[in-house]
C-alpha positions as CSV (number, residue, x, y, z in Angstrom):
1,X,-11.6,135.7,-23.4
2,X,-8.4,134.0,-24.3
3,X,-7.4,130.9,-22.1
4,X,-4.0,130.9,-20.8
5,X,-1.9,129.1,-22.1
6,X,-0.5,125.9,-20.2
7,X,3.0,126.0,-18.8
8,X,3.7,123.0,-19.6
9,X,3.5,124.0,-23.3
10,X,5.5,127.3,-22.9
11,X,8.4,125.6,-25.1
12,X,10.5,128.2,-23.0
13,X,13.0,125.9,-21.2
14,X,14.4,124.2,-24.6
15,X,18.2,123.6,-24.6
16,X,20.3,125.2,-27.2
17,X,21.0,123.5,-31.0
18,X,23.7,121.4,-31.3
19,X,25.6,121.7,-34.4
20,X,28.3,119.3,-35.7
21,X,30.7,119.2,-39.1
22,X,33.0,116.8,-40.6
23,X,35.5,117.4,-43.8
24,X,36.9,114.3,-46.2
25,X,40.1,114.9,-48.4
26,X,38.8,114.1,-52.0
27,X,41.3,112.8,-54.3
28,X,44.0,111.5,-51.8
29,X,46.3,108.4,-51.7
30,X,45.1,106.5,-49.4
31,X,46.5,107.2,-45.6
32,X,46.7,111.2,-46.9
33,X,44.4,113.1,-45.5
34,X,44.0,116.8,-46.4
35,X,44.4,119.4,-44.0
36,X,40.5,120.1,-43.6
37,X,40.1,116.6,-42.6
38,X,42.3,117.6,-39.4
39,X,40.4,118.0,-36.5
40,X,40.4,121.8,-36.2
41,X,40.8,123.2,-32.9
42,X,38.5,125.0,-30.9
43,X,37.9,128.8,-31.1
44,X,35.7,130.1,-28.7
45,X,34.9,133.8,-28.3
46,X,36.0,135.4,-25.6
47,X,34.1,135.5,-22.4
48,X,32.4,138.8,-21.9
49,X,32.4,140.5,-18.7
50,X,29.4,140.7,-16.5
51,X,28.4,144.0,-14.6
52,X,29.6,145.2,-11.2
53,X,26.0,144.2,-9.4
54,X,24.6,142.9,-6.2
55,X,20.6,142.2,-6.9
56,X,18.7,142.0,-3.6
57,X,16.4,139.2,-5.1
58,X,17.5,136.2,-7.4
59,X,15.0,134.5,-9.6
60,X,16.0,130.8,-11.0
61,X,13.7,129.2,-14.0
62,X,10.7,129.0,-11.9
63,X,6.9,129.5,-12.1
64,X,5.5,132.9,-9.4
65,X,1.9,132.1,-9.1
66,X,1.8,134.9,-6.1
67,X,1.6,138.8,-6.3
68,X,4.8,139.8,-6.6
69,X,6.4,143.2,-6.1
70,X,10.5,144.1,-7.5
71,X,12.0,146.9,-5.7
72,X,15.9,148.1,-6.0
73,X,18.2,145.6,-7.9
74,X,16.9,141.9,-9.3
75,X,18.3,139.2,-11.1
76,X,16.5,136.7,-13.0
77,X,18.9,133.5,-14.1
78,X,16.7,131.8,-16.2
79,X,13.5,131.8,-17.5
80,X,10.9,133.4,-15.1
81,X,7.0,132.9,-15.4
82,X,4.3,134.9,-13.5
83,X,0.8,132.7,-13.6
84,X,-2.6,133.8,-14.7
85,X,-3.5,134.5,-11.4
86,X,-0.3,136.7,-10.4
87,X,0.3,140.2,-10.5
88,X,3.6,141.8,-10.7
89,X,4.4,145.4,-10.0
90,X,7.7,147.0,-10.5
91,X,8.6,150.1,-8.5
92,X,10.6,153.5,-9.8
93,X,13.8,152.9,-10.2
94,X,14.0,149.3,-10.3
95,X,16.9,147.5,-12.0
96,X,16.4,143.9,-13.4
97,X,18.6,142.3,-15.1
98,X,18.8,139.1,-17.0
99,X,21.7,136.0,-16.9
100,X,21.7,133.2,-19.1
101,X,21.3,130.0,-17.3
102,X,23.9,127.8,-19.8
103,X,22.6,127.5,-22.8
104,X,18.8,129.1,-22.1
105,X,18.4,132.4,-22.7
106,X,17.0,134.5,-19.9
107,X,13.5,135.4,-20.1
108,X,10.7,137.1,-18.4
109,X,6.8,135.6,-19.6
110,X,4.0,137.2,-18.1
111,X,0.4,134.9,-18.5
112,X,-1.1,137.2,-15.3
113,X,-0.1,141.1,-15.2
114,X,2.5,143.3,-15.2
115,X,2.4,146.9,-13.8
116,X,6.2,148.9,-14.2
117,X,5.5,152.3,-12.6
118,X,8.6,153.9,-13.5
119,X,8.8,157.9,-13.3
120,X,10.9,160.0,-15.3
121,X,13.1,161.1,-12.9
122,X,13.8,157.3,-11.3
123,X,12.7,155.0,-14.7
124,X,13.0,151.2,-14.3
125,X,15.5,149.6,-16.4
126,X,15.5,145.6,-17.6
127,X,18.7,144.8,-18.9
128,X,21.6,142.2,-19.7
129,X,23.8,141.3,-17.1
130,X,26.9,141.6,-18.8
131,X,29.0,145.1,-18.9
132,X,28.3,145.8,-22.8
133,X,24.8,144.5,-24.1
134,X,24.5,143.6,-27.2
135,X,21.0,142.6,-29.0
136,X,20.1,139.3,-28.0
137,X,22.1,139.0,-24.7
138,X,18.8,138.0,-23.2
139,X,15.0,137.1,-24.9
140,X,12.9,139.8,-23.6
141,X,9.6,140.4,-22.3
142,X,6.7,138.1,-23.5
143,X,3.2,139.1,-22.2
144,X,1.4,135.5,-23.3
145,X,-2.4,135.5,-23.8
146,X,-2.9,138.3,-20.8
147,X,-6.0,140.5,-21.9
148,X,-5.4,141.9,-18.4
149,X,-4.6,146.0,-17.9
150,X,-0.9,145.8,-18.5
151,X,1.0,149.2,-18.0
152,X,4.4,149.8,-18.4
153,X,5.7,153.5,-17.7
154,X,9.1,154.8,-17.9
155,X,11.2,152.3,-18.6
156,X,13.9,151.2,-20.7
157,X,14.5,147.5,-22.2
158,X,18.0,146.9,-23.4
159,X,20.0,144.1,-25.0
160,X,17.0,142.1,-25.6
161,X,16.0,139.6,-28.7
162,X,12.4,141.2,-28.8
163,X,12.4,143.9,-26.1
164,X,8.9,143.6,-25.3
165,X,6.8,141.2,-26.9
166,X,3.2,141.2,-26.7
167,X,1.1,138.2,-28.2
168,X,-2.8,137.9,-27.6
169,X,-2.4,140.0,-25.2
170,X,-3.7,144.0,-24.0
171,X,-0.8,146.1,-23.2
172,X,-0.2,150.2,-22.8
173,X,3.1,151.7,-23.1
174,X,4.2,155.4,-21.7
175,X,7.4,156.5,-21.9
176,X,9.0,153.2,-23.0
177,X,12.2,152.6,-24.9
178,X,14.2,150.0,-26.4
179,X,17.4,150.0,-27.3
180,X,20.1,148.0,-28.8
181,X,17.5,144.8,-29.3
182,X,16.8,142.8,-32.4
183,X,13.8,144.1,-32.5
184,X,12.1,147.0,-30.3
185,X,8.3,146.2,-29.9
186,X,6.4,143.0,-31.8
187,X,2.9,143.1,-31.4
188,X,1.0,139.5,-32.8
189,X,-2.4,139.5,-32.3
190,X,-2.5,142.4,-29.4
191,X,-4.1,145.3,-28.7
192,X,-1.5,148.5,-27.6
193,X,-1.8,152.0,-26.9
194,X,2.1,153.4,-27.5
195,X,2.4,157.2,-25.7
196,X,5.9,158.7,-26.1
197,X,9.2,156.5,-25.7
198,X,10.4,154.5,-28.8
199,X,13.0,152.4,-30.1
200,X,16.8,153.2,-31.4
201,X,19.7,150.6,-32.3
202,X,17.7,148.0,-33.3
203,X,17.5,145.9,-36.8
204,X,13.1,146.3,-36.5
205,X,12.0,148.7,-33.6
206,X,8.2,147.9,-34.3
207,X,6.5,144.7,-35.8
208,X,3.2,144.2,-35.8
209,X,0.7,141.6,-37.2
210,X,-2.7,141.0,-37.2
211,X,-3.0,144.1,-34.3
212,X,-4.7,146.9,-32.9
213,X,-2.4,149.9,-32.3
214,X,-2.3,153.4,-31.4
215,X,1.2,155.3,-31.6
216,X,1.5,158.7,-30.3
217,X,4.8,161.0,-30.3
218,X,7.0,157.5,-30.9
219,X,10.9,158.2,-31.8
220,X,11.8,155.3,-34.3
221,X,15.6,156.3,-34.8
222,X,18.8,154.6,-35.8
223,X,17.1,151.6,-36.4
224,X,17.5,149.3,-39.6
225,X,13.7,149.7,-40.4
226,X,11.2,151.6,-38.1
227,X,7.6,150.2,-38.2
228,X,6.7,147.3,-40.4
229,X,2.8,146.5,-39.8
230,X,1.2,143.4,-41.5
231,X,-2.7,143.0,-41.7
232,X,-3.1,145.4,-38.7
233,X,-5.0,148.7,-37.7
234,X,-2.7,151.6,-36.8
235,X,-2.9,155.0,-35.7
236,X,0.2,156.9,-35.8
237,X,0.3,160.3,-34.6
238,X,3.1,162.9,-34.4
239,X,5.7,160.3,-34.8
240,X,9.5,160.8,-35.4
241,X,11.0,158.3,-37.9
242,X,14.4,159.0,-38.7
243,X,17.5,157.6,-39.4
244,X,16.6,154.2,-40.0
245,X,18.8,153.1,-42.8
246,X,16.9,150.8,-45.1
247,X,13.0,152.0,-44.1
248,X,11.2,154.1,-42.3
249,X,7.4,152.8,-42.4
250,X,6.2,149.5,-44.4
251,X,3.1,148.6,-44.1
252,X,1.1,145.0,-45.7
253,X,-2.7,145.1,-46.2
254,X,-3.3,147.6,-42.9
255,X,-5.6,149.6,-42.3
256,X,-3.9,153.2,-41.5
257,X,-4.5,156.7,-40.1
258,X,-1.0,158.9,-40.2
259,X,-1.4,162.1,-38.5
260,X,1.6,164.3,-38.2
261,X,5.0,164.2,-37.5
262,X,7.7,163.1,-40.1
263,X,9.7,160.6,-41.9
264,X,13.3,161.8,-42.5
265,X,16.5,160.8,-43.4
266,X,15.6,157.0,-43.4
267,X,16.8,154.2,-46.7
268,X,13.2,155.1,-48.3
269,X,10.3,157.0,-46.4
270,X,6.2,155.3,-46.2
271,X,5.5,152.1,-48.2
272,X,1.7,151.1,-48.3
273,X,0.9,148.1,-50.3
274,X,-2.9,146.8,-50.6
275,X,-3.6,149.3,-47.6
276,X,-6.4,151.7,-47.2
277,X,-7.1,155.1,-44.9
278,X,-5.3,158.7,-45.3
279,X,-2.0,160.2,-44.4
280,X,-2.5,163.8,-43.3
281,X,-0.2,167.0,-42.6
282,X,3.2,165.0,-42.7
283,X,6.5,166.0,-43.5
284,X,8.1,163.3,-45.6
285,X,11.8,164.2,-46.4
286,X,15.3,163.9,-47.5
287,X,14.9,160.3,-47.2
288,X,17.7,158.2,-49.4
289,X,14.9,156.4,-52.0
290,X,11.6,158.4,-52.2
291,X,9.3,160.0,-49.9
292,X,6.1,157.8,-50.5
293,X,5.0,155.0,-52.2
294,X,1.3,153.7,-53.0
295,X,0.4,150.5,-54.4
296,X,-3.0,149.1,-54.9
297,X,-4.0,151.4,-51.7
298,X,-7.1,153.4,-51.2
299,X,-5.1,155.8,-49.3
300,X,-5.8,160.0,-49.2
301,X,-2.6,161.7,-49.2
302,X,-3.8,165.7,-48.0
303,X,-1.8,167.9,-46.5
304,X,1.7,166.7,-46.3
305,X,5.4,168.2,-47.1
306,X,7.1,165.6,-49.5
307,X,10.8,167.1,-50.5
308,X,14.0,166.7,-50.9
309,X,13.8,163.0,-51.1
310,X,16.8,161.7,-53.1
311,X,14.8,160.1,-56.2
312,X,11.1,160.4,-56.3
313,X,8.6,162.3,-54.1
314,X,6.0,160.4,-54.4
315,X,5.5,156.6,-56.5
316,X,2.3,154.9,-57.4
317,X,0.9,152.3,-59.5
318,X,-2.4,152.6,-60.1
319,X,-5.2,155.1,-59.7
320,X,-6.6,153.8,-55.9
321,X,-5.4,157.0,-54.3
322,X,-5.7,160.2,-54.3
323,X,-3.1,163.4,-53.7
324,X,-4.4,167.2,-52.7
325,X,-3.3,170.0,-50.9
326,X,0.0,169.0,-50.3
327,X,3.5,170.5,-51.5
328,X,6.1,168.3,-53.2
329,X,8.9,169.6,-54.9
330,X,12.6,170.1,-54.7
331,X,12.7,166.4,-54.8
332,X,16.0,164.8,-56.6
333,X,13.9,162.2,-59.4
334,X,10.5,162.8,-60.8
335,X,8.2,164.9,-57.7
336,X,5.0,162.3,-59.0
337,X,6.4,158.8,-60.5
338,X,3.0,157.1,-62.1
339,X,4.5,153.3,-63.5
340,X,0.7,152.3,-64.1
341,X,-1.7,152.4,-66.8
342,X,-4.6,154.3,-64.9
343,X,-5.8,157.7,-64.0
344,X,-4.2,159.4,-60.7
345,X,-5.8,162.4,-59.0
346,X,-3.6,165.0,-57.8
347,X,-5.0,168.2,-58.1
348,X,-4.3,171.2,-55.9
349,X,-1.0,170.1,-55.0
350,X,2.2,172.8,-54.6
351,X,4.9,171.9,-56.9
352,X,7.7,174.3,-56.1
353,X,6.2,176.9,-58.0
354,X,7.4,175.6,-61.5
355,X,5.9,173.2,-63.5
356,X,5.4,169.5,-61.7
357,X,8.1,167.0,-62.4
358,X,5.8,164.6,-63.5
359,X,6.4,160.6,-64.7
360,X,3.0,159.2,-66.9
361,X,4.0,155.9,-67.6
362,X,5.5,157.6,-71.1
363,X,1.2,158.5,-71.5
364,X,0.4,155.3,-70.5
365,X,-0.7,156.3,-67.5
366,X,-2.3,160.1,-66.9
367,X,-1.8,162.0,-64.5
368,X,-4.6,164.8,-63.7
369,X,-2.5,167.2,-61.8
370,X,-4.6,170.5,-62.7
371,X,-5.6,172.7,-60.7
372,X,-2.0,173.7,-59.5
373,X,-1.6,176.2,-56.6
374,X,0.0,179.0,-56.8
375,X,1.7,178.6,-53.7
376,X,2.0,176.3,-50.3
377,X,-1.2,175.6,-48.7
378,X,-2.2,178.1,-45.8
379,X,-1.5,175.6,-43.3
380,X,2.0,175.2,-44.1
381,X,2.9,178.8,-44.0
């Protein structure tokens, strides 16, 4: 069991850098000064409006070391803790939104438990206070060291720096979205079961590290990446990555099962490095860069759709893999790139129903592509 972590060592309530510049003219007469050695005058941005709202409960920086239950509209100016000991429960249709107190960014840091019982028809929102949100408006979520049976249902995070954050902690998520966040979801040392919901607008909508995570029927759209997983366990199934305009999946000595669903339309489609496990019966397509890409990764690729993808379908560097029963074709480079000097197994593969577009390393590298099938596997008639 994890210990809490004390509150005095949250590191939460730190004020804001301070920055200062100076110019010297170079070169001068003496009692010339150059025009950057003016003091410039102060440009500040606009002030942004807040929202038309009238919370029934205000929340200062404070520490809530009682159960604790948000109903209708809340406001939290500050930084908010809830203890180890404290429980608290969000009702449908809730509405909390988040103020900056100064310079301190709003926050809400959960050590106890946190139960948002949204519904689809009334879902809970958490949310900047100001008319327009933009990512980092607020800091987000942050269950801290709570191993406790966290649930969050049917809500919506907006605005945030990390939307929801989870760290040493045990968290389930149904029907959750972020939006418009610096990043969606980061998971650091957690354990999360991810049903539905999903993350759009954001530059990451899901980091993890050194997790546990199961991801079912996710939409990852919009986004400037989609998942990127370092030294974690994942299970992704039926997911929707699309749109995300420099990757959709990237993935760092993991351990993954991809089950399903597809990866379309993003900067470049699945990248495994040093990972091992399978990727089974996806659709991998029309993605900008390539469809997949395998390096030093003991993956089994069976049963997928890789096409269209604007340069190669499929890239790997060594022989650690394996490719079967799976159709790839119609893709703009090369439908197999191979830029190693070992054996890779792809037999039983649909090519398009010509000969593969195969890259060997100029020979260097063979590919053992035979048998070919004569057409698409049954399953993906």
């Amino acid at each position: 069991m994890i210990k809490p972590f004390p509150i005095a060592t949250l590191g939460l309530l730190v004020a804001a850098h301070l920055f200062a510049a100076s110019a010297f003219g170079a070169g001068l007469p003496v009692g010339v000064a150059s025009a950057a050695s003016a003091p410039a005058a102060a440009v500040e941005a606009p002030a942004r409006a807040e929202l038309a709202f009238r919370p029934q409960t205000v929340y200062g920086s404070r520490v809530v070391s009682e159960d604790t239950t948000w109903r209708g509209e809340v406001l939290v100016d500050g930084v908010l803790v809830i203890a180890p000991q404290a429980t608290l429960t969000v009702e449908p249709g809730a509405v909390v939104r988040f103020r900056r107190n100064g310079s301190q960014a709003a926050q809400l840091v959960v050590q106890g438990r946190l139960i948002v019982s949204g519904t689809r028809e009334t879902p809970v929102l958490f949310g900047s206070a100001l008319a327009e949100p933009q990512a980092a408006d607020w800091q987000g979520i942050l269950l801290l060291g709570s191993e406790k049976k966290n649930i969050l249902e049917n809500c919506r995070i907006e605005g945030a720096e990390s939307g929801l954050e989870a760290l040493y902690s045990t968290v389930i998520l149904k029907g959750v979205k972020a939006a418009r966040s610096q990043t969606g979801f980061r998971f650091q040392d957690a354990l999360v079961t991810m049903e539905g919901g999903g993350a759009t607008d954001c530059d990451t909508a899901v980091r993890l590290s050194e997790s546990e995570a199961t991801l079912r029927g996710v939409v990852l759209s919009g986004n400037r990446q989609g998942i990127n997983a370092l030294h974690s366990s994942l299970y992704l199934a039926d997911a929707t990555l699309s749109g995300n305009r420099s990757a959709g999946f990237a993935a760092d000595g993991c351990r993954i099962k991809f089950q399903g669903g597809q990866v379309a339309g993003n900067g470049s489609g699945v990248t495994l490095l040093g990972c091992e496990g399978s990727i089974l019966g996806a659709k991998l397509m029309k993605n900008r860069e390539f469809g997949l890409s395998l390096s030093a990764s003991r993956v089994k690729v069976v049963g997928n759709q890789i096409f269209g993808n604007g340069n190669n379908g499929v890239i790997v560097t060594d022989g650690a893999a394996a490719a079967w029963d799976n159709a790839i074709y119609e893709n703009a480079g090369f439908d197999l790139y191979h830029s190693g000097l070992d054996e890779f197994r792809a037999p039983a593969n649909w090519w398009g129903g010509g000969q593969p577009k195969v890259f060997d390393n100029n020979g260097r590298g063979r590919v053992l592509f035979s048998p070919v099938l004569g057409a698409k596997p049954q399953s993906m008639r």
